[in-house]
C-alpha positions in Angstrom: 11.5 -6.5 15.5 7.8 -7.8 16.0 7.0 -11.5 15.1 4.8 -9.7 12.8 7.2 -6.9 11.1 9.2 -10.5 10.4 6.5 -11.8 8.6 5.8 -9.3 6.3 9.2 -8.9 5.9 9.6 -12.9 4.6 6.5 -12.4 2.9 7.4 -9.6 0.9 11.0 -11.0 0.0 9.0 -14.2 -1.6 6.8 -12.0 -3.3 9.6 -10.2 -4.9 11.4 -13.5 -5.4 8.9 -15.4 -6.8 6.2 -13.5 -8.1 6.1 -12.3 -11.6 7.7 -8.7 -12.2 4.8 -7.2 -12.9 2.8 -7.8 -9.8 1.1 -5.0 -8.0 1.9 -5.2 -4.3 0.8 -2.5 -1.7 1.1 -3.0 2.2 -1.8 -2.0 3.8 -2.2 -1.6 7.4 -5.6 -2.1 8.9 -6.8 -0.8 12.2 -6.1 2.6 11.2 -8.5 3.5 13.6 -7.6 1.8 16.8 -4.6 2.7 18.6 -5.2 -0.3 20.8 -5.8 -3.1 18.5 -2.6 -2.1 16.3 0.0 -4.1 16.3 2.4 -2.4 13.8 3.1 1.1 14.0 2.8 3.1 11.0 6.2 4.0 10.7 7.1 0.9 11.3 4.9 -0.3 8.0 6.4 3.0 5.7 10.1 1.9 6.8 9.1 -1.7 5.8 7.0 -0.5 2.5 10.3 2.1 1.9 12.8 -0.9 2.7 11.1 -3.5 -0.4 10.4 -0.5 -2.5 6.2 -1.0 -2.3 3.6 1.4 -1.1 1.7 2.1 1.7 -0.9 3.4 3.4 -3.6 2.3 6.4 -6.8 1.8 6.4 -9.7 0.2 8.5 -12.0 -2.5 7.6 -14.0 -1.3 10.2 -15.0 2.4 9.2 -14.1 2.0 5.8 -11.1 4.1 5.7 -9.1 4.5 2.7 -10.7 0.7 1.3 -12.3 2.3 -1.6 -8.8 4.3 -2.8 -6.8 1.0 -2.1 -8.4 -1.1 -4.8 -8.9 2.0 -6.8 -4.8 2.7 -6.9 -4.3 -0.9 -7.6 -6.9 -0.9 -10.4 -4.9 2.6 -11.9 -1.8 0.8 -11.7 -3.2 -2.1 -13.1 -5.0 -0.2 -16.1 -2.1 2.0 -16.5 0.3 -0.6 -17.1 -2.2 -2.6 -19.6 -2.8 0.4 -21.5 0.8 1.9 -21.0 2.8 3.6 -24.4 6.2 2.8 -23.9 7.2 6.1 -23.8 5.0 7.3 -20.8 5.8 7.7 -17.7 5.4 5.5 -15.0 2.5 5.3 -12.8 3.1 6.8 -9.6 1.1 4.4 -7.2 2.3 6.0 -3.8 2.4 9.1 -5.4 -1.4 9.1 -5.9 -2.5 7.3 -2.7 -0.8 10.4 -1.2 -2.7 12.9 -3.1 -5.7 11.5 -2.3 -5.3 11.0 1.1 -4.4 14.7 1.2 -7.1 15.9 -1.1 -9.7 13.6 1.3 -8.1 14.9 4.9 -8.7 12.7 7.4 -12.5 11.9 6.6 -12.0 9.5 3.7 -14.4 6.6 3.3 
């Protein structure tokens, strides 16, 4: 395992064992759009995401993938939750990063 994948891996176990419960957390990996500055894989970041229970997607700074629908997701979760009837379903944060990724192809900015 990468110094980095160890990292995130202690960083997400303190987030989950410190945090409150009801943080949002999302692993993002950036450099989405170069192979040669990447340092974690992107299965490597879904097995990680999968493993602490979290979402994930990539995105890069650089060309502006996927920024926008990351802070729109966490800002659905967010307003979901605030605004949430007992009763009603849970937000489905990876669920919706998906569809929009899919809905937006490869071309989202």
């Amino acid at each position: 395992m990468s110094y980095v994948l160890m990292l995130l891996q202690a960083w997400l176990t303190e987030i989950h064992e410190y945090a409150q419960k009801d943080v949002v957390v999302m692993l993002i990996g950036n450099k989405a759009d170069s192979t040669q500055e990447r340092v974690v894989k992107r299965e490597e970041g879904e097995k990680l995401a999968k493993e602490f229970g979290v979402p994930f997607m990539e995105s890069s700074a650089r060309s502006g993938l996927n920024v926008d629908l990351a802070f729109t997701a966490i800002a659905k979760e967010l307003k979901h939750r605030s605004m949430k009837d007992p009763d009603e379903p849970k937000f489905q944060l990876q669920e919706y990063v998906n569809q929009e990724m899919r809905t937006a192809g490869c071309c989202r900015s």
